[in-house]
N, C-alpha and C positions, 0 to 999 in steps of 0.2 A: 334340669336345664335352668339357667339363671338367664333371666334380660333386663338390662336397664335399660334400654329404650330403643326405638323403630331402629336405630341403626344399629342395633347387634347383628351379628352373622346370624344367615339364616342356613343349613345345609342341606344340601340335594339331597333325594332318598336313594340308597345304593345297595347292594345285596349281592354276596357271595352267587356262584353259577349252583344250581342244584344237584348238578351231578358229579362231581367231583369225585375221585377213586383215588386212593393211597397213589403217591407218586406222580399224580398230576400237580400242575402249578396253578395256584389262586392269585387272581387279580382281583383288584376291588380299587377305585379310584372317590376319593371325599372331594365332592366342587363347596364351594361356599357360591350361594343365589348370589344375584347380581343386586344391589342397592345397598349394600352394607361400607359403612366405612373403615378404609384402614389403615391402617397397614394389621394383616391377620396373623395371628399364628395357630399351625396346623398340626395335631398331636393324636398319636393313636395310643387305645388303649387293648389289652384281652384278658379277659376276665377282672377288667376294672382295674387293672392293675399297669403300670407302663409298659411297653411294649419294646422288647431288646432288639435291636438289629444285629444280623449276622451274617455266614456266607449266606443262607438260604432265604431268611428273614431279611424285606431291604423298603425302605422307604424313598420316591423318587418326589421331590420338590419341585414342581416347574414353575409355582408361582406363589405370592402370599395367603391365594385364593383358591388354589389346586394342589391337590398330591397323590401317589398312585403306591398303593401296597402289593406287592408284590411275595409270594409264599411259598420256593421252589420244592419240590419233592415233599409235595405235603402227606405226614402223617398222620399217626393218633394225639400226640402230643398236639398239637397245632388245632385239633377241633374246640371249638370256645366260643366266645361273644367280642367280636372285635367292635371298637368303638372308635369312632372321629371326634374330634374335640377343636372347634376351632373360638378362636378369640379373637375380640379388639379391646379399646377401651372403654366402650360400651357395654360390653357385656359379651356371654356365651352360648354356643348350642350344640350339642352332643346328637350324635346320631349312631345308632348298633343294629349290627347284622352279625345272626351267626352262620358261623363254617362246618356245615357235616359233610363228613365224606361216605364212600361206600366202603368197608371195613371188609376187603377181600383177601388184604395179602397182596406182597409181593410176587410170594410163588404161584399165587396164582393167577396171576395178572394175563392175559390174555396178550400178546405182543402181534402189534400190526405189522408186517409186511411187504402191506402193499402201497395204497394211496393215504395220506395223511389225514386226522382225525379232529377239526377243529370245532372250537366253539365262541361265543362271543356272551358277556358282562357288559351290563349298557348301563347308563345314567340318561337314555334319548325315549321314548316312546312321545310324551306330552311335556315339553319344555318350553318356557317364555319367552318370547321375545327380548333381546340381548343378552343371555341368557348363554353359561359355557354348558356344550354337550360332549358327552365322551362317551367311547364304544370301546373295548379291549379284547382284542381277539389273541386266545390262545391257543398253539398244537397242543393235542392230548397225548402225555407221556407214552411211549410205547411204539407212535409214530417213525418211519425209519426218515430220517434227517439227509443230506442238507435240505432246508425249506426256502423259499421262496412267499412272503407273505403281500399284497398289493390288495387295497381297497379302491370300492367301487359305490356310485352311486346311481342306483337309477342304470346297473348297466353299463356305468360310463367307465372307465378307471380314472382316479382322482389326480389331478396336479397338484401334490402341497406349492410345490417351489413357485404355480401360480396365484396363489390366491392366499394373501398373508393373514387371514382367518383361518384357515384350514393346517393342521400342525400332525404328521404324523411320526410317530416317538417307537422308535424297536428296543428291546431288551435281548439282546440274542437272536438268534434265526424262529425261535416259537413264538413269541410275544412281541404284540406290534398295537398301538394305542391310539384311537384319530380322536384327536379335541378340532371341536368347533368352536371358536371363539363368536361372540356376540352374535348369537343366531339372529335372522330373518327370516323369510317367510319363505324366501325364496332357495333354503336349504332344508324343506320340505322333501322326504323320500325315503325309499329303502337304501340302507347303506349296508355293503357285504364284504367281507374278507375272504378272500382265495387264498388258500397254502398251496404251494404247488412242492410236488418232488418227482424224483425220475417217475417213480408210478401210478403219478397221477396225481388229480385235488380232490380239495373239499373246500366246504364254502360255508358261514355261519352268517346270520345275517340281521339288523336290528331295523325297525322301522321309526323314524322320528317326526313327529306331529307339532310344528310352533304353536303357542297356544298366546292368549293376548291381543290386544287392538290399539290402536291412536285413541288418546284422549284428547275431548275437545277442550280450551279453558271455558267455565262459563260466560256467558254475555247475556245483556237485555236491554231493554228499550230503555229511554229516560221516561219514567213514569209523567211526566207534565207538557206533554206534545201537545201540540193543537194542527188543528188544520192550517194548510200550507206551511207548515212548518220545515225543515230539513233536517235531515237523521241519517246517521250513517253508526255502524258497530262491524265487528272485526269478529272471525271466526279463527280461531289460531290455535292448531297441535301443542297441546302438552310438549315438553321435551322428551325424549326415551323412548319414542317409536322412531321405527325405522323407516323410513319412504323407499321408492315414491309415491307421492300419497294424490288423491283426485278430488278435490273439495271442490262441493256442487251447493245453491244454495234453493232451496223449497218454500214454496207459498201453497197455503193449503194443500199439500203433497202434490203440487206440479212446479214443474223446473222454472227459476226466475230467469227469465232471457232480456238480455241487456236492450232497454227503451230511451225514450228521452227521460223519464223521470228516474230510472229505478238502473240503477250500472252495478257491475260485480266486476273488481279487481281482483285478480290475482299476482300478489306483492312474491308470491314462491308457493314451493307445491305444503310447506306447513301455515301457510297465512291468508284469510281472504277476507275483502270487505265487502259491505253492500252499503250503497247511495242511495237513501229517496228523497226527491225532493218533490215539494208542493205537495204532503199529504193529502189526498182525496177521499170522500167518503165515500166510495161507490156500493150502490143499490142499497143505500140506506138515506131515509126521508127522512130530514124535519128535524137530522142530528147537527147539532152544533157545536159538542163536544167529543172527542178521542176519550176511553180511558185504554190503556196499555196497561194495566198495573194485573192483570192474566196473562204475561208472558209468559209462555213455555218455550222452551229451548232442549231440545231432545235430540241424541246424538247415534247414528247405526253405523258399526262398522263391517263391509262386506269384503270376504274374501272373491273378488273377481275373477282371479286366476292363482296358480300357484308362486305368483312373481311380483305381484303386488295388492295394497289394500284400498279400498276405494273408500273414501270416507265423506257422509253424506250431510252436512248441516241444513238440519229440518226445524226452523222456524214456524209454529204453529201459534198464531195470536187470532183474537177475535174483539169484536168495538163492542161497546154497549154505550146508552145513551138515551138519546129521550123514545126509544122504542118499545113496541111490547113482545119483540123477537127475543127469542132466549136459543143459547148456541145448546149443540149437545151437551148429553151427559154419559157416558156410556158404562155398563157394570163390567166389573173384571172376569176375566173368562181362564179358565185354564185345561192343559190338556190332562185326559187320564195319564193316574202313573203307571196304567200297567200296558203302555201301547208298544208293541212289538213289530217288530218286520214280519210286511205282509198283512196286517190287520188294517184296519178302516179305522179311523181319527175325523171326529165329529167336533167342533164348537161352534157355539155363535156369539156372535156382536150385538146385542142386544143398546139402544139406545132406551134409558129409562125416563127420558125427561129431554125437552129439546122441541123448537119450533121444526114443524114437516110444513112442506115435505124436505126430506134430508137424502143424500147419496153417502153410498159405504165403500170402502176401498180397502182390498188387503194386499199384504204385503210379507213377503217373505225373507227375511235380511236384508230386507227396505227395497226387494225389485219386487216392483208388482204383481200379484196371483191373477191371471187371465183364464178365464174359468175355461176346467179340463186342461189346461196347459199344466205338464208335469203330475198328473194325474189328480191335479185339487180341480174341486169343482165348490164356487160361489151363487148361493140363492139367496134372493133377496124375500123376505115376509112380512106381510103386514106392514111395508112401510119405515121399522122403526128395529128391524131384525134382520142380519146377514149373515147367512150357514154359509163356516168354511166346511167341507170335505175331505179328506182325505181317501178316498177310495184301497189306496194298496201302497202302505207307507214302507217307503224304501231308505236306504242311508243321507239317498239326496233331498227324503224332507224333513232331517234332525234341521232345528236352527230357533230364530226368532218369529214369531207371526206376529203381525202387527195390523188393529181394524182403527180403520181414521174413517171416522164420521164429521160431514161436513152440512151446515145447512145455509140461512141468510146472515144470521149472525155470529157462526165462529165451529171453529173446528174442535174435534176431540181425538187422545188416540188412547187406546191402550193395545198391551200386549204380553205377552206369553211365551216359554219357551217349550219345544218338542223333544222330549227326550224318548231315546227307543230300546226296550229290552231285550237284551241278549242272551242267548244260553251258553255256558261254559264251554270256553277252550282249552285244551290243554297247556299250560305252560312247562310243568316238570309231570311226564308219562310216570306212572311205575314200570318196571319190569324184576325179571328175574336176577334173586341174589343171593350170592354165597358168604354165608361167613364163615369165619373163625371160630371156636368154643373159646368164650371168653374174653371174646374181642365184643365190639358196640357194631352192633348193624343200623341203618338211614336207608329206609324206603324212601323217597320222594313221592310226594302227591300234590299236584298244586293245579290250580286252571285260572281264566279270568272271564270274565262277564258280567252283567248289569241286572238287577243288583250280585254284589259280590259272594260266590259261590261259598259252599259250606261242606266241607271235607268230610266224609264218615268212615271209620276203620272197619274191618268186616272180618273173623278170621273164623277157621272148618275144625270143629272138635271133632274126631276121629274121622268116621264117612258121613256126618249128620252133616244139616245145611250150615253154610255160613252163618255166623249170631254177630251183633256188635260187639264188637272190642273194648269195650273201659278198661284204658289204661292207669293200674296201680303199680306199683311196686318198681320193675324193671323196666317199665314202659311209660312211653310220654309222646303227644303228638303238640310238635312247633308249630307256630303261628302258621309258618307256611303248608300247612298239612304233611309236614317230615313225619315217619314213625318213627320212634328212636326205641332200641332195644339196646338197654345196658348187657354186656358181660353175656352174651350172647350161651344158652345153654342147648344140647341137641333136645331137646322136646319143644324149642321153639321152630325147629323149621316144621314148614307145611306149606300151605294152603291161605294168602292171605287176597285181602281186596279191598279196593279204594274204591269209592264213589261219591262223586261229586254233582252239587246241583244249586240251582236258585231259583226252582220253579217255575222256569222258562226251558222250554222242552228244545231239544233231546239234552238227559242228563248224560252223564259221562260216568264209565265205571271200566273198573280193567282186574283182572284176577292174574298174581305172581305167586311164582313157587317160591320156595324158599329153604335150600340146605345147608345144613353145618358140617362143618367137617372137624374132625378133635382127633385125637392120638390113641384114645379109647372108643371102644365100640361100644353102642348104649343104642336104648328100644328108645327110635324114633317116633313110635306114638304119640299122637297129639293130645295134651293135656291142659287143661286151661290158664291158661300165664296169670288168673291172678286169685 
């Protein structure tokens, strides 16, 4: 990958379906991120090499910034390392995913009869804010036709024709594509495809998470205020977030409510100002100067609902001057990394230095922690020490925690984020599989979780236990945990198994058979592939 500079394309991550069988159709769609300049050009490659279009082979263009590969009746020829390649004038960036299929045969293809077999290719789980998302829902060859394909979110079924972000693109009665154009917050949800036919449906379905916040621009005091002086500064959104947005403004983490002295305009929901006039020293003696020049200007952004972002401008300053008050100081804290759902999550807010007596406040994505509300519970020790709790940490207390310490002379805050570990789910199962003698077999094995799982091969030399697999010679296991068996021979079927794990319990493990079938008959005993 080549870049001259922040504005080369940057490409989405995309990836072939895992399951794929001779004769099904592969979809794969290349977006280019949102912030690149263009005009782009959008080029696939396989096996490094350019990529020929044909009847079955087709490339669909919707934009300078999108395009959708399409791969009907996919064979053995067609397994490889497909590549996107998109440009400007700035430079480039390449993105590759490979294609394996399951190496069964046509003859042996198993043909459905009844209700239709579909599956869905996504570029959606964790995407940006403005940001294009795409989901490609395909029938599984063998299906009986005519179909019927209609997306749904959340349940709902989708209006394109209302809502001119939302674009859904068919290739035929089995393949059907929904792009979301410049996501927000509020296209949050499950999104599902229904095939329908005389005998019935099926339904595949992706889940999409906006990821992103408003950014505040910075602002600050005029460092050389004096008493009674008048001051006014402006809180104003970044461009590139979406609204509507709720800007609030804070004084020692409580809300500033409009007085004679001290007003908050709101100019629109990305602009606001604050007015103080006749600065005041209050409960500080015997000062006859301001210093401002420890301005902090610190920015949280809270997801309030699915539909909007609430964004909080927290002004935290403190005076100093002919006093012997000194504001906090507080140490940084952070949470363990091994905290998991269900477990108890311990820190504290330790002020190191700082006139007492002082008050502590936490915060959770900048809403207040009300002790045992939501299952945290805060103590306060010795004065100069606040234990947040965690008691039984559930999905709803991933986020930011934040401790402001406040005394006579000035505030403090720091903060921390909670991340929670998960045990592996399955994304591509194994199961049972037939090859060919001769042909290339693709187990699938893949899961996801935090931290990211670690695939291991396991196969049964005669009736003795399973042993690991090191793959040499005919064998090779893909990034995605695929097993690949070149040239498939009968003394490789048997007894094989996957297990997965990242030391967050329950691991995950599945044991498939595995037959060949050839034109000569040969002793199926299990003999060690390397």
């Amino acid at each position: 990958m080549r870049v001259f500079s922040d504005n080369a394309p940057k490409i989405q991550a995309f990836s072939f379906s895992p399951d794929l069988s001779m004769g099904d159709a592969a979809v794969v769609i290349c977006a280019v991120k949102k912030g690149s300049r263009g005009p782009h050009t959008l080029s696939w490659l396989k096996d490094s090499r350019r990529l020929s279009e044909d009847h079955r082979v087709s490339v669909f263009r919707q934009s300078d910034m999108l395009c959708t590969l399409t791969i009907r009746d996919v064979g053995p020829d067609d397994v490889g390392n497909y590549s996107c390649v998109a440009r400007n004038a700035r430079g480039e960036d390449t993105f590759t995913a490979p294609l394996a299929v399951s190496d069964t045969g046509h003859s042996n293809r198993r043909v459905f009869q009844g209700r239709p077999r579909c599956r869905s290719s996504s570029l959606l789980a964790f995407s940006p804010l403005g940001d294009t998302a795409i989901v490609s829902c395909v029938v599984r060859k063998g299906s009986r036709g005519p179909y019927k394909l209609a997306w749904f979110k959340n349940g709902q079924e989708l209006d394109a024709a209302a809502n001119g972000n939302v674009l859904v693109s068919n290739q035929g009665d089995s393949i059907s594509t929904l792009t979301l154009k410049d996501i927000a917050v509020e296209d949050n949800g499950n999104y599902t495809c229904v095939a329908t036919n005389v005998a019935g449906s099926d339904e595949a379905s992706a889940f999409l998470t906006v990821t992103g916040s408003p950014k505040i621009q910075a602002f600050s005091f005029s460092p050389d205020l004096s008493l009674s002086d008048t001051t006014m500064i402006m809180c104003a959104i970044k461009s590139g977030s979406r609204g509507p947005h709720d800007l609030s403004w804070f004084k020692d983490s409580l809300p500033i409510i409009n007085q004679k002295r001290v007003t908050v305009t709101r100019q629109s929901d990305t602009l606001s100002t604050l007015h103080s006039a006749e600065l005041e020293a209050r409960r500080l003696r015997q000062l006859h100067k301001i210093d401002y020049a420890r301005t902090i200007a610190m920015t949280r952004a809270l997801q309030a609902s699915s539909t909007a972002l609430v964004l909080i401008c927290i002004v935290v300053f403190w005076f100093t001057g002919s006093t012997a008050h000194e504001p906090p100081v507080l140490q940084e804290f952070s949470f363990a990394k091994n905290s998991f759902m269900g477990g108890t999550a311990v820190v504290p807010c330790v002020a190191i230095s700082g006139t007492r007596p002082m008050g502590f406040t936490w915060f959770h994505d900048g809403v207040p922690v009300s002790s045992g509300g939501g299952g945290a519970t805060v103590s306060n020790v010795a004065g100069n020490v606040a234990m947040l709790t965690i008691e039984r940490v559930s999905p709803a207390s991933v986020g930011n925690y934040t401790c402001v310490a406040r005394n006579v002379a000035g505030t403090a805050a720091v903060w921390a984020t909670l991340y929670v570990q998960a045990a592996p789910v399955w994304s591509a199962e194994p199961s049972d599989a037939e090859a060919i003698q001769g042909k290339n077999l693709y187990l699938p094995c893949g899961a996801v979780g935090y931290p990211k799982p670690s695939v291991v091969w396991k196969i049964q030399l005669g009736n003795r236990e399973l042993v690991p697999l090191h793959p040499v010679g005919r064998q090779r296991i893909l990034d995605n945990g695929t097993l690949v068996v070149a040239a498939v021979e009968t003394q490789d079927a048997g007894v094989y198994r996957c297990e997965v794990g990242n030391g967050i319990e329950p691991s995950l493990g599945k044991t498939v058979t595995v037959s060949v079938h050839g034109e000569a008959p040969h002793d199926a005993s299990l003999r060690r592939l390397f």
